[in-house]
N, C-alpha and C positions, 0 to 999 in steps of 0.2 A: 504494500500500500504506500502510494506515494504521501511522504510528508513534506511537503514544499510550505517555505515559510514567507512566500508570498507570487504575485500570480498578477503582472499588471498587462495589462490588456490594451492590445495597439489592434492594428486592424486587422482582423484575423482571416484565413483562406477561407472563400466561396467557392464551396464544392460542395458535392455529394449530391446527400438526398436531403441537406441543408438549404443550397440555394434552389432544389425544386419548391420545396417548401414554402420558402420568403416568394418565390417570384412569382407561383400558382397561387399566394394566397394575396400578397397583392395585385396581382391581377382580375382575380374574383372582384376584391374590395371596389377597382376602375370600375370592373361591368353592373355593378350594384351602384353605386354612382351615376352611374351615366343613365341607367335606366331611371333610375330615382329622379332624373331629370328631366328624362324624355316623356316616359310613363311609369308612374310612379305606382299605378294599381300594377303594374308586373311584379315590380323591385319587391312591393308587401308580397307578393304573393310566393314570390322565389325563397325572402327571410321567413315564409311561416313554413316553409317546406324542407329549410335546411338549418334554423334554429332550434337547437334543445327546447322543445315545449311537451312540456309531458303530457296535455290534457291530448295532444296530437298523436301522440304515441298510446297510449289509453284507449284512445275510440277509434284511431284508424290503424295503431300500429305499423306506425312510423319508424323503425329502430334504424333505420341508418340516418338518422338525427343523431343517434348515437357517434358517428364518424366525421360527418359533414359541419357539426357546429364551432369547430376549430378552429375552420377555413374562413367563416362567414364572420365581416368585417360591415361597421355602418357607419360610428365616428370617427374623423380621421385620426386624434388624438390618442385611439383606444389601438388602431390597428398599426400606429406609429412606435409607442411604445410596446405593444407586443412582438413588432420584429425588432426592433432595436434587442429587448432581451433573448429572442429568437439566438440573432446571428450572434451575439458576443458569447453569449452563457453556453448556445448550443456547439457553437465550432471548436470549442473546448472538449464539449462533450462528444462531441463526434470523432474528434482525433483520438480516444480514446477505446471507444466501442465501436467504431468504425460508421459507417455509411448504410447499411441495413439495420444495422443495431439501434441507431440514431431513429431511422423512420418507424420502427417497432415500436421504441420509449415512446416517439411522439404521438401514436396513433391509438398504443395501448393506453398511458397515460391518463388523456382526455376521453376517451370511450368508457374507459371502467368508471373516471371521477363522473362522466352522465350517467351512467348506470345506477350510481350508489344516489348520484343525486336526485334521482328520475322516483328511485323505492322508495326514499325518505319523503319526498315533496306527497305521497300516498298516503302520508299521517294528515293532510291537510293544517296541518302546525305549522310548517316550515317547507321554503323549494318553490314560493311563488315566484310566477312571471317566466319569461324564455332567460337561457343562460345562448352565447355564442362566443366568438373572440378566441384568440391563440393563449389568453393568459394562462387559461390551465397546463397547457403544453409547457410555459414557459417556467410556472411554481413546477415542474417537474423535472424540466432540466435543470432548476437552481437547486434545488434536492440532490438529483442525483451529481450534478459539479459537487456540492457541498461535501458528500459519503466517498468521490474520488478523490479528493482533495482538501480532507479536515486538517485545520490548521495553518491554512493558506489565508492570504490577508489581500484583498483585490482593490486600487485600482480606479475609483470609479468618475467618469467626468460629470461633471465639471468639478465636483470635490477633490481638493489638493493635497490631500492625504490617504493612505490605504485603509481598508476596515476591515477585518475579519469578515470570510464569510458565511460565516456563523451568525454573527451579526446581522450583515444582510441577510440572510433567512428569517432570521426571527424576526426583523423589522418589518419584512413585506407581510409575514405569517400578521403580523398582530394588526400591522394596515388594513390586511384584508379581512380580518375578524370582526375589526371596526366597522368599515363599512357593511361587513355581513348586519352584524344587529342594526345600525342604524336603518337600514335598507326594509327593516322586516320583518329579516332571513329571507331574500331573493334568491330565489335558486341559481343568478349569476355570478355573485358572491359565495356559494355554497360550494361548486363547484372549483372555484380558482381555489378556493382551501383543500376539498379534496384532491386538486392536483400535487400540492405537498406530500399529500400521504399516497398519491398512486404511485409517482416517483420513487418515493423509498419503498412501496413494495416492489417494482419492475427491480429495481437497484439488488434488492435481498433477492429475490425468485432469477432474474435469470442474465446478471451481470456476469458472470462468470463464463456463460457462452457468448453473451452480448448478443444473444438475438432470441429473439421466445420461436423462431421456428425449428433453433437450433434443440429447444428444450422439446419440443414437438419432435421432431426426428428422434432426438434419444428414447424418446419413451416410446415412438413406437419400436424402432429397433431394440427395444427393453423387451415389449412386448413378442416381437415376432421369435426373439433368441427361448424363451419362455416357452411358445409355441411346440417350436422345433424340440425341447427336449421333450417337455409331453409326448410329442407323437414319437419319438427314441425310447423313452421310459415304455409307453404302452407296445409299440414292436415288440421290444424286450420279452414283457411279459407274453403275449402271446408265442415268443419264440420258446419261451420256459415251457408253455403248457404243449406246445407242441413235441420239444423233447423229451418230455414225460410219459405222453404217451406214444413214444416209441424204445423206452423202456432207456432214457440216457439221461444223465448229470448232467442240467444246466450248468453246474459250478465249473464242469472240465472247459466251457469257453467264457462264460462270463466273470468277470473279478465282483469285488462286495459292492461298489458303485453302479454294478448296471453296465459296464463299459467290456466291449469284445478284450480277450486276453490275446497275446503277442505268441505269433506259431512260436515252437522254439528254433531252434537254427537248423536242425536236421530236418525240418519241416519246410523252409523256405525252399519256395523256388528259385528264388536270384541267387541262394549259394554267397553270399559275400559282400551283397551289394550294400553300397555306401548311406543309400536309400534308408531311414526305419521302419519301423512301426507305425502306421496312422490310422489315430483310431475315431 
């Protein structure tokens, strides 16, 4: 684990699945503008269709709100500072987990934190109104920089000194808490907080492959390896019962594992060969 005792940030490489990111999502941001302009009964009708709204997802079962509200941008101050934190906190983060890894966190992140937010707003206590905007993605990236990077001190403009960013976590954490109550409990507030906590789970579950299809592959490769001895273990037994009844010791080829025993040398065909045993 890297311990870097500070981390100041110039302008960092656009790449990946970083700058598709920044540039399909302001680009969204342009054609919602422009229609917002043009015809404005579209632009409402595009943001009820790709805004986190639960009551939408309830009665029509909308669940790719679950993916599409991340992208969707309406004020320009909102979607200014979301890639601003995008591109600095993420290209960090991406040089590290790489470029699938990076579009996984961002995708997983914001989808679970709709998720948990979408079940909660179902108490009708808390989770009113539509959530949209990349902040969730980005309280996740600061997470997970934070768990790569504890103990680092960043950097940040226009302030002329470094802060921990530790610090910076828990100051955006408590900002947006604030505005959480003030607000209501708006489910777009509710959700940039549980982007903190999707973060640190994506970080704990599947940091170590840096990619959640990598954890998918392993499990099922877990499962097919699992497969395969079953139907070896049951051969087996059927081969036992077979030599049973023709009046022979299973034990004279099987070992106590289940696994074929090794002819001995005077039994081998090859005589010598360099070749062993595969069992």
């Amino acid at each position: 684990m890297r311990r870097d005792t500070s981390f100041q940030f110039g302008l960092p490489r656009f790449y990946g699945a970083l700058r598709y990111i920044v540039i399909g999502t302001l680009g969204i941001w342009v054609a919602i503008i422009l229609l917002w302009a043009l015809d404005r009964s579209v632009a409402l009708d595009i943001l009820a269709g790709t805004e986190l709204i639960p009551s939408q997802i309830s009665k029509h079962f909308w669940v790719w709100q679950f993916f599409t509200y991340p992208f969707v941008h309406l004020d320009p101050k909102h979607v200014l500072f979301s890639m601003v934190g995008v591109y600095f906190i993420g290209s960090a983060v991406q040089d590290r987990v790489g470029s699938r890894g990076f579009a996984e966190l961002y995708v997983f992140s914001s989808a679970l934190a709709g998720v948990v937010g979408f079940l909660l707003s179902l108490t009708g206590q808390i989770g009113a109104g539509p959530a949209l905007g990349a902040g969730v993605a980005a309280n996740a990236l600061l997470m997970v920089f934070y768990m790569l990077n504890r103990g680092t001190s960043i950097m940040m403009f226009p302030l002329p000194f470094q802060i921990p960013v530790l610090w910076v976590l828990l100051g955006i954490g408590a900002i947006e808490a604030g505005y959480f109550i003030l607000s209501g409990f708006a489910l777009f507030y509710m959700v940039q907080l549980l982007g903190i906590g999707t973060g640190y789970i994506w970080y704990r579950l599947f940091w170590r492959r840096a990619s959640l299809s990598g954890v998918v592959i392993d499990k099922i490769a877990s499962l097919s390896n699992n497969y395969y001895r079953w139907k070896r273990r049951r051969a087996g037994r059927k081969f036992e019962v077979y030599m049973r009844k023709h009046e022979k010791d299973p034990k004279q080829y099987f070992d106590e594992y289940g696994n074929f025993k090794p002819p001995d040398e005077k039994d081998k065909k090859d005589h010598g060969s360099g070749s062993g045993w595969v069992n």
